[in-house]
C-alpha positions in Angstrom: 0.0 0.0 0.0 1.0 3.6 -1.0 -0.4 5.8 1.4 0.6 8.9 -1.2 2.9 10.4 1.7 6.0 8.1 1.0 9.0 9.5 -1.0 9.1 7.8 -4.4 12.4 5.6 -4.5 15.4 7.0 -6.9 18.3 5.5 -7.9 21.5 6.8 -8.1 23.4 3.8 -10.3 26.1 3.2 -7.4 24.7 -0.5 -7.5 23.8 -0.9 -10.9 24.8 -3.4 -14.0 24.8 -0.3 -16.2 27.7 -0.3 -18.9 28.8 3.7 -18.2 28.4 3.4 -14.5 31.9 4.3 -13.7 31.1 4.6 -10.2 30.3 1.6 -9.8 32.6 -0.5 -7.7 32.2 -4.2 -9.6 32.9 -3.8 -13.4 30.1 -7.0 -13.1 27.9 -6.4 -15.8 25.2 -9.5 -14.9 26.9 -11.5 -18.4 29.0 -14.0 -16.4 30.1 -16.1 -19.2 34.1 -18.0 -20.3 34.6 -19.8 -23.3 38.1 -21.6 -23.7 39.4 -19.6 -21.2 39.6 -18.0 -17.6 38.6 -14.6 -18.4 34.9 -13.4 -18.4 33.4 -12.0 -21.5 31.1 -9.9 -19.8 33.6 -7.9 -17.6 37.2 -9.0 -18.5 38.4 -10.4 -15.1 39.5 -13.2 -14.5 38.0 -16.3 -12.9 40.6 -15.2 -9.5 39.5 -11.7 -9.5 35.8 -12.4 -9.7 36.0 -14.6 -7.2 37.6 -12.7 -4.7 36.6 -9.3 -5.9 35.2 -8.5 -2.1 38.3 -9.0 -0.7 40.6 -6.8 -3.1 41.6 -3.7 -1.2 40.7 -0.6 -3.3 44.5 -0.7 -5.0 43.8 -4.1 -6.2 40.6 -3.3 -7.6 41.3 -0.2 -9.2 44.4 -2.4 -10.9 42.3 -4.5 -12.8 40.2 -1.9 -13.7 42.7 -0.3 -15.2 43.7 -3.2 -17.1 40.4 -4.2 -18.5 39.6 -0.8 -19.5 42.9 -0.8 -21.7 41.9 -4.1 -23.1 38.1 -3.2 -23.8 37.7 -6.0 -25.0 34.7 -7.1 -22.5 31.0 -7.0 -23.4 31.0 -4.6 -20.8 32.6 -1.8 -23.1 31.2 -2.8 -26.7 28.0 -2.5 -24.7 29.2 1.0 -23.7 30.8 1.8 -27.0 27.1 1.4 -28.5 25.4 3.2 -26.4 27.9 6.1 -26.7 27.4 5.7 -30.8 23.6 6.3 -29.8 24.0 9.6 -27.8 
């Protein structure tokens, strides 16, 4: 029930699966998927670093960022690519 009084729920993308959410802490984009290899298509990590992504410190994490964002080879940025085309 909505009484009509309640605030109206916003988000703010800091947990979302959203391709240009750079603020996001997980480069997860909800495609978990690797074919002949260790690495996931959907967000470049590795099988390690998925893993035990909530125990990186922020160094670690901000590492493979780095790295996969130099790559771009991930669904997660040909997604992002595409949807910059569009804009």
């Amino acid at each position: 029930m909505n009484s009509g009084s309640q605030k109206p729920i916003t988000q703010d993308g800091s947990h979302s699966l959203s391709t240009g959410d750079d603020a996001s802490d997980s480069p997860c984009i909800g495609v978990c998927t690797t074919l002949y290899d260790e690495i996931c298509q959907g967000c470049g990590r590795t099988l390690d670093e998925v893993s035990n992504w909530v125990f990186f410190s922020q160094d670690e994490k901000d590492t493979v960022w780095q790295r996969i964002r130099a790559d771009g080879t991930a669904m997660r940025f040909q997604r992002q690519a595409k949807e910059d085309k569009l804009v």
